[in-house]
C-alpha positions in Angstrom: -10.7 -6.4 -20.4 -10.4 -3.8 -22.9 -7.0 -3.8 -24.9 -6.3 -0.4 -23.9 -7.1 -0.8 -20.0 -4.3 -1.9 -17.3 -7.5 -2.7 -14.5 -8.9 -5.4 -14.0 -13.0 -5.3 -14.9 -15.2 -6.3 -12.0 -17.3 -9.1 -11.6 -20.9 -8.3 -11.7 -23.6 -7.7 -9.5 -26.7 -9.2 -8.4 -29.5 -8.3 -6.1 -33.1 -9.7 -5.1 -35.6 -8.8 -2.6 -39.1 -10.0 -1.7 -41.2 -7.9 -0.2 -43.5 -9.3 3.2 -47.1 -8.9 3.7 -47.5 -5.0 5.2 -44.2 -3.7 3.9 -45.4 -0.9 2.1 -41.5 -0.8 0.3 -41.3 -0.9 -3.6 -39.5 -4.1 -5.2 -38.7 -2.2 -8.3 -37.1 1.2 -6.5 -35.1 -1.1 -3.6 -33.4 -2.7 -6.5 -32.6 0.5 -8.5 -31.3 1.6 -5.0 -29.3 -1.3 -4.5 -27.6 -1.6 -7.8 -26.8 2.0 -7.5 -24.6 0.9 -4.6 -23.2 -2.0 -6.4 -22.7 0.0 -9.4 -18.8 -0.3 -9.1 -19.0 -4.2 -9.8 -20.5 -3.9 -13.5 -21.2 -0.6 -16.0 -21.5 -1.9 -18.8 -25.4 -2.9 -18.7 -28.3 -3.0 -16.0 -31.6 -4.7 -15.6 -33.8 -5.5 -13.4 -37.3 -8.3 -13.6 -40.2 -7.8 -11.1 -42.9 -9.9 -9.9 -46.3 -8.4 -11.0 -50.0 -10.6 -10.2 -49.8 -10.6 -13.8 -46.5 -12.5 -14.1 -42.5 -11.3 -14.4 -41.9 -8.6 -16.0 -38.2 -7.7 -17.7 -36.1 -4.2 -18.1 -32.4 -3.6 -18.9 -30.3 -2.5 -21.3 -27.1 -0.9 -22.3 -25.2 1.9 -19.9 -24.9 2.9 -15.9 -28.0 2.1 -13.5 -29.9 5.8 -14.4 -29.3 5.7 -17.6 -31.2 2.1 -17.9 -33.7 2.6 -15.4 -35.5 6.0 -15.8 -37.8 7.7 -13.3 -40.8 6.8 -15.5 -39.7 2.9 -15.6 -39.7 2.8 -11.8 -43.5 4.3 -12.3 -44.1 1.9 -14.8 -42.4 -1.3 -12.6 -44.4 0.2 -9.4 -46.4 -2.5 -7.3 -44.0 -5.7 -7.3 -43.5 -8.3 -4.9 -40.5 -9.2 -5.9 -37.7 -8.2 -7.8 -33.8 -9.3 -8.9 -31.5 -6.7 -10.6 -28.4 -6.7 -12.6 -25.2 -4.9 -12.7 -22.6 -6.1 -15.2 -18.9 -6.3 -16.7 -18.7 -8.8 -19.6 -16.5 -11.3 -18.7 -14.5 -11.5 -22.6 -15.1 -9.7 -25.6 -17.6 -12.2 -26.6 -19.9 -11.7 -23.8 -20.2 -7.8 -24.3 -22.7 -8.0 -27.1 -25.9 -6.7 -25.9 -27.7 -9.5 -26.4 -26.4 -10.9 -23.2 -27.3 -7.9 -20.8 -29.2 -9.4 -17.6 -31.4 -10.6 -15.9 -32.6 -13.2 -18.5 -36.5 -14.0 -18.7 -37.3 -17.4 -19.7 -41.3 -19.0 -19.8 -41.3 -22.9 -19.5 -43.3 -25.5 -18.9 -43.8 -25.5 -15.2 -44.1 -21.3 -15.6 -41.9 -18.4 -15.5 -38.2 -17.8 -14.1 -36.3 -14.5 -14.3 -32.4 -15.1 -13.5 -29.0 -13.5 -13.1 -25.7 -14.6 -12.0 -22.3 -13.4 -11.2 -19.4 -16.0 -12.4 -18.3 -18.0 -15.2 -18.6 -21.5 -15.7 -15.4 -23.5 -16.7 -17.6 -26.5 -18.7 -20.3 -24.1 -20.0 -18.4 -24.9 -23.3 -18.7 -29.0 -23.2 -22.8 -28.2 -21.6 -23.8 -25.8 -24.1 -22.5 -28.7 -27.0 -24.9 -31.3 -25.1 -28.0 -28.6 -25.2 -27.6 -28.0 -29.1 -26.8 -31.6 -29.7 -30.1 -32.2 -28.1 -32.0 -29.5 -30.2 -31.6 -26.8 -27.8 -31.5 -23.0 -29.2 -29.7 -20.2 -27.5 -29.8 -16.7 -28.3 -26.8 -15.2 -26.3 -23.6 -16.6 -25.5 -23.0 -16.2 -22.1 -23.5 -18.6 -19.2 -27.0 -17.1 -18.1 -29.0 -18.6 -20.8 -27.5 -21.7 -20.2 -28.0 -21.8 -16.6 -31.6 -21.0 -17.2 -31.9 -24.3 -19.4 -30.1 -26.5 -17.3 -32.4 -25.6 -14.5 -36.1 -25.4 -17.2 -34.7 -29.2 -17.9 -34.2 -30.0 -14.0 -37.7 -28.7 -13.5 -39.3 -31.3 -15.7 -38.2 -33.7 -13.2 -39.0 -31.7 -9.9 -41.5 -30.2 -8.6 -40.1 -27.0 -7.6 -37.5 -24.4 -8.9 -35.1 -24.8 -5.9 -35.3 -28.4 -6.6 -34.9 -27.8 -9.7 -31.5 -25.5 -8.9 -30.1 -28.3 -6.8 -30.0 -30.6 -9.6 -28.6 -28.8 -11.6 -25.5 -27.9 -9.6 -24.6 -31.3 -10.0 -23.9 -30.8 -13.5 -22.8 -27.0 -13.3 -19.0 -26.6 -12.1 -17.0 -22.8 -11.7 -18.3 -19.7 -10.3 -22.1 -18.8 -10.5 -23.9 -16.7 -7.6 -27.4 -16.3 -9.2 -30.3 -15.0 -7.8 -33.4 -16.5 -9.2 -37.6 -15.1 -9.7 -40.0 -17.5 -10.1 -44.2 -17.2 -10.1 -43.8 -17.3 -6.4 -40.3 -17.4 -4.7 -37.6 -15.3 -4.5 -34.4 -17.8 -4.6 -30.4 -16.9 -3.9 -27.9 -20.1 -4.4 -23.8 -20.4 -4.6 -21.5 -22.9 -5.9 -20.0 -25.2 -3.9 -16.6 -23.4 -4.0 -18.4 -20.1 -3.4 -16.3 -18.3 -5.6 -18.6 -15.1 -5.8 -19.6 -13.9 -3.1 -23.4 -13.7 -2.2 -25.1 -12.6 1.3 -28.4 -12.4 2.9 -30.0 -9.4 4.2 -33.2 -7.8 5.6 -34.9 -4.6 5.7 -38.2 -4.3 8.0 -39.2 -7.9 7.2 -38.9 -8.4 3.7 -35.5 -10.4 2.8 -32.9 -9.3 0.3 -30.0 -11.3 -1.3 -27.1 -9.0 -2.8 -23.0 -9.9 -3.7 -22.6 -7.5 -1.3 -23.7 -6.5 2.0 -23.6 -2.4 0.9 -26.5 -3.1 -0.9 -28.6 -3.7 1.8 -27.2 -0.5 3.9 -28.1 1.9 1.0 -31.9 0.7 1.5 -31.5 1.0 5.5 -30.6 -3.0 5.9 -28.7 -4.8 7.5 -26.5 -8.0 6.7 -27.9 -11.4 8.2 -25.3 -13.7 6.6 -23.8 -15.1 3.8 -25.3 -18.1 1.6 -22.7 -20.8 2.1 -21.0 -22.4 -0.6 -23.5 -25.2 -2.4 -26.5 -23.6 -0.7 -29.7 -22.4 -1.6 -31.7 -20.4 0.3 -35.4 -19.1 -1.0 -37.5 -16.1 0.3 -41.2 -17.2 0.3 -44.0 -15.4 2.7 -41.8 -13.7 4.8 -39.7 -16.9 5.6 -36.6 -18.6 4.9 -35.4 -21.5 3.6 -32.3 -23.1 3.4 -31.1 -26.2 1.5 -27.3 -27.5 0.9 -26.8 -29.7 -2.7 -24.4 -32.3 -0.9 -21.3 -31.4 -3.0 -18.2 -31.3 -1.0 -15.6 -28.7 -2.5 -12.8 -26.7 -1.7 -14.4 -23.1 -0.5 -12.5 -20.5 -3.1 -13.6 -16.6 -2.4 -12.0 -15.0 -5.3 -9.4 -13.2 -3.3 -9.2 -10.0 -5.6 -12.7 -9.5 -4.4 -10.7 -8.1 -1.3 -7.8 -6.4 -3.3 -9.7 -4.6 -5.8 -13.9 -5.5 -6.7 -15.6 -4.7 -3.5 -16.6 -1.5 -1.8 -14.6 -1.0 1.1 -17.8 -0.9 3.1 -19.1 -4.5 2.9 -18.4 -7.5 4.7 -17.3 -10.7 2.7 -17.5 -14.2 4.7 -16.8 -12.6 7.6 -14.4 -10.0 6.8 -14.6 -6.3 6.6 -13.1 -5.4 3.3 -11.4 -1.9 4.3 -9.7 -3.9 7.4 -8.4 -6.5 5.0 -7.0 -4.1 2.5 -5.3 -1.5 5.2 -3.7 -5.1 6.9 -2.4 -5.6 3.5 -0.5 -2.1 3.0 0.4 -3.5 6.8 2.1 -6.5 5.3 3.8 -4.5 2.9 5.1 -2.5 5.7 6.4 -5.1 7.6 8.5 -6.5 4.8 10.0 -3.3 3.9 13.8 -1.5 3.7 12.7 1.7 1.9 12.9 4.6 3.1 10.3 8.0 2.4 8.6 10.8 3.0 5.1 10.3 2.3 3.0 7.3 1.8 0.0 8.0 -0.8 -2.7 5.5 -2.3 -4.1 5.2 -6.4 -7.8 6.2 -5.6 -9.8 4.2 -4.7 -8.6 0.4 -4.2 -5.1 1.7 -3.1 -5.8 4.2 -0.4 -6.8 2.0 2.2 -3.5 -0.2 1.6 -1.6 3.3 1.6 -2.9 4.0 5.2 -2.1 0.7 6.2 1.8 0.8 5.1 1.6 4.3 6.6 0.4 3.5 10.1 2.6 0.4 10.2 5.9 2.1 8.4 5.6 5.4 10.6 5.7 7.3 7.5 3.4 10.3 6.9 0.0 9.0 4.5 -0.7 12.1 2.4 -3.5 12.7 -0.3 -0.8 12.8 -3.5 -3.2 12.1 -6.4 -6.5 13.4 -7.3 -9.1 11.8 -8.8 -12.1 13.6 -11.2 -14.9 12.0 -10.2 -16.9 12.5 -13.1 -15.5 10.3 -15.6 -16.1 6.6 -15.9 -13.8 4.1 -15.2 -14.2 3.0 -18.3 -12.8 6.3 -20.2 -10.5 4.7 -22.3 -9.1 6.3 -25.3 -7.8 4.5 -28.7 -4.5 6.2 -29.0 -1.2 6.2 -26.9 -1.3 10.0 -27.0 -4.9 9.9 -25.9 -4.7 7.3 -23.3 -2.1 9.7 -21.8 -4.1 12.9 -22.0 -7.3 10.2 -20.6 -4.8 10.0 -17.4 -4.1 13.5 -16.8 -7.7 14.1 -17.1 -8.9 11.3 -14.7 -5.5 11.4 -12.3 -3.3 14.3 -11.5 -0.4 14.6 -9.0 -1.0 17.5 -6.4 2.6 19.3 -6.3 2.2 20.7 -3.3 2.4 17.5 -1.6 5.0 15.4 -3.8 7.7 18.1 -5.1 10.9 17.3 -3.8 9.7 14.1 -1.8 10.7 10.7 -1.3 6.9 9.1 -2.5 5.7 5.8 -1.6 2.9 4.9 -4.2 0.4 2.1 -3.1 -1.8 0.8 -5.7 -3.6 -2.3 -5.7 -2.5 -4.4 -9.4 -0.3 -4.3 -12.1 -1.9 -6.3 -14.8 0.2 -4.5 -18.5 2.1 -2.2 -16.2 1.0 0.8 -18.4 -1.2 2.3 -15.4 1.8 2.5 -13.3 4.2 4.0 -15.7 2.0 6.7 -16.1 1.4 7.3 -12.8 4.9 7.0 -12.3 5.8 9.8 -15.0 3.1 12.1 -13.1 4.9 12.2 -10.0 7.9 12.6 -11.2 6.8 15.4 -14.0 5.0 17.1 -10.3 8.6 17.0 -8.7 8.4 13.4 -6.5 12.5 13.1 -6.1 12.1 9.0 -5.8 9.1 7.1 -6.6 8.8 4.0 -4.9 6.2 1.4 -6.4 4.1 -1.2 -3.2 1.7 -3.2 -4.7 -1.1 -4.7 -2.4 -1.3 -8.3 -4.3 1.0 -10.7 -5.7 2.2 -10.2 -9.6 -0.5 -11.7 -11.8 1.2 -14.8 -13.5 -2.3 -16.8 -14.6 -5.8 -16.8 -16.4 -8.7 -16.7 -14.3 -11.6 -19.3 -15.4 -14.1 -17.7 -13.1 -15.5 -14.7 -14.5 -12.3 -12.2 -13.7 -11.0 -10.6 -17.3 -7.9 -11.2 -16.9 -5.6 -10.5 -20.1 -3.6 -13.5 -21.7 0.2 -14.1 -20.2 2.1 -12.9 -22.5 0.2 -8.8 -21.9 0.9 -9.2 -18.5 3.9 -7.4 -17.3 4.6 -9.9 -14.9 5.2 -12.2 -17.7 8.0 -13.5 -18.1 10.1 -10.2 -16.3 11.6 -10.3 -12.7 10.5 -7.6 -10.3 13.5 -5.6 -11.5 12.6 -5.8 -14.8 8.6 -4.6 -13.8 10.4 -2.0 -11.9 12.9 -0.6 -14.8 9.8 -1.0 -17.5 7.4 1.4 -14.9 10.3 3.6 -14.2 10.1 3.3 -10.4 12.7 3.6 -7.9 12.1 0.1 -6.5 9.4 -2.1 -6.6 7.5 -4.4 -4.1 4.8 -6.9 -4.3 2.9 -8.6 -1.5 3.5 -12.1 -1.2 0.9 -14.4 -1.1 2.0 -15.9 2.2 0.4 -12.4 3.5 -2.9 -13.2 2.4 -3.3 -15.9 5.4 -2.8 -12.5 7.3 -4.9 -10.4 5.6 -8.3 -12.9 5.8 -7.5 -14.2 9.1 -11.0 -13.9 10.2 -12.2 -15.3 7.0 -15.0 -18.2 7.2 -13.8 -19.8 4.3 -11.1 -20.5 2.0 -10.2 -18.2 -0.7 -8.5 -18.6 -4.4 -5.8 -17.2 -5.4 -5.3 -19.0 -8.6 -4.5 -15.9 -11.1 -1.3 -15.6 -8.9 -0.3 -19.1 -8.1 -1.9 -21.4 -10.4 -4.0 -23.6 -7.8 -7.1 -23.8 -9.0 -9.7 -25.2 -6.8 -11.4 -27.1 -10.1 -10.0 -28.8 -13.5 -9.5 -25.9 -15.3 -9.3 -26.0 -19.4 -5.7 -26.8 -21.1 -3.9 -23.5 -21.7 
């Protein structure tokens, strides 16, 4: 997280398809398709390795999905059977060099593996001492490379890269959704918590793996199902394969996935993630006392909650903040001065619609509680007589170990403060978190469990000492 943001950076985004005998369909342009529509999860860097007769082949750098991959590239990459893609968010300061942009091409003994992966490992620390202590070299430092190791040793033992994969998830424990090319398979596999998500999909009859199912409707898809936690599945001639590494966990969907990371248009273990939010903004509803005029939502994460609260509350849902589409999420300026002037450029309170009314502002966070006093000091600058503050999600109280940026505890405004003190240092009228009790009614169709560690503290895994 940048030390001038108040959001919460996504996870990243993966996506692999392998193209069937007949399909006439392009590897390399269904994955520039498909990370366009998971473009929200990562904009920091893209990439994308195909599958040529000639062997893999690797493209990414720095910026948005167009800017990486140019018209010319996708001439250049034409004729693939099979390709994986990368969308990404570094998970610290460390990981944003970009040295560690993915996917990651490696050539070994047994051949060639392309790889990407959406997580964090919590012992990638104590396993990347054991690889140097053994002689090994890395180049980057995130969790990619040292995947891709762990699994080029495993292979020396196996005869297959899913075999391979299996083995090494026995020594491999936090979040990692990868989605692997080798010389002949295509090869999606989940930890055993399944704390990112990852799904299968299928267009015509070639089969897709994405972290979410809105990848697969942007290329005219559909969603088959999600690879289970600890399971592997690999895309080979046209067929499927599943295998399951025997590791009994707790299941852990990172719960902010719902809140904030996902498009509202995909389907997470079984949930619809527009439902889940607008039953949140329910919740929040149900629990309370204040009273308004108009309901309105923080585009884009909170609008969903807001007509949730609205049609549960009875209170009129309004549009109250517009949103210039244009700029980045990442426009972040160095300044205090700046950083306001970035707000009013990004966000701006319609007048028409909050002047002289009793607002109810749903928005789905507050990490430093800077966002909010902003937005805040917008409405009430536009004329809002009382501005009352719902937030769809617990307060954050802990570090994520799992990929999420979260800042350390002492920038978080929950920190240390009561609600009432949250609420006097946004300067709302009141102030209203959902509790996580709520989330058992949010995901009540979820397959799974989910973690909700950044609010609680319950970590599914050991975690490191804090």
């Amino acid at each position: 997280m940048s030390p001038t943001s108040d959001k919460i950076n996504e996870a990243c985004g993966v996506f692999g398809i392998s193209i069937a005998k007949g399909d006439s369909r392009d590897a390399a342009a269904s994955v520039y398709n498909a990370l366009f529509a998971l473009q929200h999860r990562g904009q920091e860097s893209a990439g994308i390795a195909i599958r040529m007769p000639q062997g893999l082949r690797l493209h990414k750098g720095p910026g948005l999905v167009p800017d990486v991959i140019s018209a010319r590239d996708l001439e250049r990459l034409k004729g693939a059977s099979a390709a994986i893609g990368h969308v990404r968010y570094a998970s610290d300061s460390a990981d944003a060099a970009p040295m560690n942009t993915q996917p990651i091409l490696v050539r070994h003994a047994s051949g060639t593996m392309a790889l990407c992966y959406n997580g964090k490992l919590v012992n990638s620390k104590a396993l990347r001492l054991e690889t140097e202590t053994r002689g090994g070299i890395f180049q980057t430092s995130n969790d990619a490379e040292l995947i891709s190791y762990i699994i080029v040793r495993e292979h020396l033992r196996t005869n297959t890269t899913e075999d391979a994969i299996l083995n090494a998830m026995h020594y491999m424990i936090g979040a990692y959704s990868l989605v692997v090319l080798d010389d002949h398979k295509l090869i999606a596999a989940r930890d055993p918590n399944g704390f990112r998500p990852l799904c299968v999909g299928q267009v015509g009859d070639s089969y897709m793996f994405a972290s979410e199912s809105c990848a697969f409707e942007a290329l005219g898809g559909h969603l088959i199902r999600e690879v289970e936690p600890g399971e592997i599945v690999v895309a080979e001639n046209g067929e499927l394969k599943s295998y399951l590494c025997g590791i009994h966990a707790r299941s852990s969907l990172c719960m902010f996935e719902f809140i904030y990371f996902a498009r509202p248009d995909s389907i997470l273990d079984g949930v619809a993630v527009d439902l889940a939010r607008r039953e949140s903004g329910r919740c929040l509803a149900r629990r309370s006392t204040t009273d308004a005029d108009i309901v309105i939502g923080v585009p884009d994460s909170g609008m969903a909650s807001a007509m949730g609260f609205a049609a549960e509350s009875g209170i009129p849902y309004a549009v109250g903040l517009m949103k210039n589409r244009y700029i980045g999420r990442t426009f972040i300026q160095p300044t205090k001065d700046e950083r306001e002037r970035s707000v009013r450029i990004k966000l701006n309170a319609i007048k028409a619609v909050v002047a002289d009314r009793r607002v109810i502002l749903v928005d789905d966070s507050i990490v430093r509680g800077t966002t909010s006093e902003r937005l805040v000091k917008l409405l009430r600058e536009a004329g809002a007589r009382e501005v009352h503050m719902k937030i769809s999600s617990p307060p954050f109280l802990n570090p994520c170990y799992f990929g999420t940026a979260i800042p350390d505890r002492e920038e978080l405004a929950a920190y240390n403060r009561t609600e009432s003190d949250i609420c006097a240092m946004i300067g709302a009228d009141s102030l209203q978190y959902l509790p996580c009790e709520d989330f058992h009614v949010m995901m009540k169709d979820l397959k799974h469990g989910f973690c909700d560690a950044c609010f609680t503290g319950n970590y599914a895994v050991p975690v490191p000492a804090t």
